[in-house]
C-alpha positions in Angstrom: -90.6 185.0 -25.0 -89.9 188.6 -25.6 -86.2 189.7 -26.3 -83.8 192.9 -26.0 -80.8 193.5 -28.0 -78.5 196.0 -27.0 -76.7 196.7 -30.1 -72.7 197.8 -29.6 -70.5 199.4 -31.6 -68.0 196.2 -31.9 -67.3 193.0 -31.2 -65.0 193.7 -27.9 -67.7 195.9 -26.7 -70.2 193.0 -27.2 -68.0 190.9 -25.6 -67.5 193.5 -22.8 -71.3 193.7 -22.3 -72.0 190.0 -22.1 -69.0 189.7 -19.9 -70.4 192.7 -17.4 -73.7 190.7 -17.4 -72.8 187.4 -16.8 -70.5 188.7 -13.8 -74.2 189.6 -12.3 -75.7 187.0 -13.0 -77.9 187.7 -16.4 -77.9 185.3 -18.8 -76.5 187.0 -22.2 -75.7 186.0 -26.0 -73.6 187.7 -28.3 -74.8 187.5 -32.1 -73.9 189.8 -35.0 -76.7 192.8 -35.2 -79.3 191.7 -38.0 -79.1 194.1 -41.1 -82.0 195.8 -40.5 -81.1 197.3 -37.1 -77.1 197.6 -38.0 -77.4 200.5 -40.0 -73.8 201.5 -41.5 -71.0 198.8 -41.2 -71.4 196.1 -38.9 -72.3 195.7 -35.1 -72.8 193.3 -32.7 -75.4 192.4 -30.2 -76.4 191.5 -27.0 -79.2 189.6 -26.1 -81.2 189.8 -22.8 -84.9 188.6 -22.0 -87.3 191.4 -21.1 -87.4 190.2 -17.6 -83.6 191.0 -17.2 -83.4 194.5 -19.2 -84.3 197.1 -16.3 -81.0 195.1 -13.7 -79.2 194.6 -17.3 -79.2 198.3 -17.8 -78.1 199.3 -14.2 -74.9 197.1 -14.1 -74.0 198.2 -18.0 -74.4 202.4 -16.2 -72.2 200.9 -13.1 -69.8 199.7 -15.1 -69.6 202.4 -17.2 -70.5 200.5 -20.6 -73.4 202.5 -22.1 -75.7 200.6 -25.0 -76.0 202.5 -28.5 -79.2 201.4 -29.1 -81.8 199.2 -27.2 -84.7 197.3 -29.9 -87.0 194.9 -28.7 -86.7 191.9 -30.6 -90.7 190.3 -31.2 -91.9 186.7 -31.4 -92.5 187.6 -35.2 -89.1 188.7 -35.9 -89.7 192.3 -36.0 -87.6 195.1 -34.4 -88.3 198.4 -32.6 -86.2 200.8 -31.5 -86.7 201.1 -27.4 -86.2 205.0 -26.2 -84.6 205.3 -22.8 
């Protein structure tokens, strides 16, 4: 199964995020941002599944909680940066 992680700039955002999501009804998971895709200091993630991302997205805009960075998160562990 294919994965997004919206990556935040802290934990109470994460928390936030998953909380705005789960409110809707999207399933969510907060874990810390893997190295790679952290950059600078630490960050924390969201995790949706690819079928959730496009609704995910809208309530995050109606809420007024806008991602950093989107990556999509492959079945062989690799990351790419998703441009919206």
């Amino acid at each position: 199964m294919v994965y997004y992680l919206i990556v935040c700039r802290s934990l109470t955002y994460a928390q936030r995020t998953a909380a705005a999501l789960e409110r809707a009804g999207i399933t969510a998971y907060i874990l810390r941002s893997p190295r790679i895709i952290a950059g600078e200091g630490c960050s924390h993630s969201v995790k949706v599944s690819e079928r959730n991302l496009a609704r995910a997205l809208l309530v995050l805009e109606r809420v007024g909680l806008s991602p950093r960075r989107i990556y999509i998160m492959s079945g062989d562990g690799g990351y790419k940066e998703v441009l919206l």
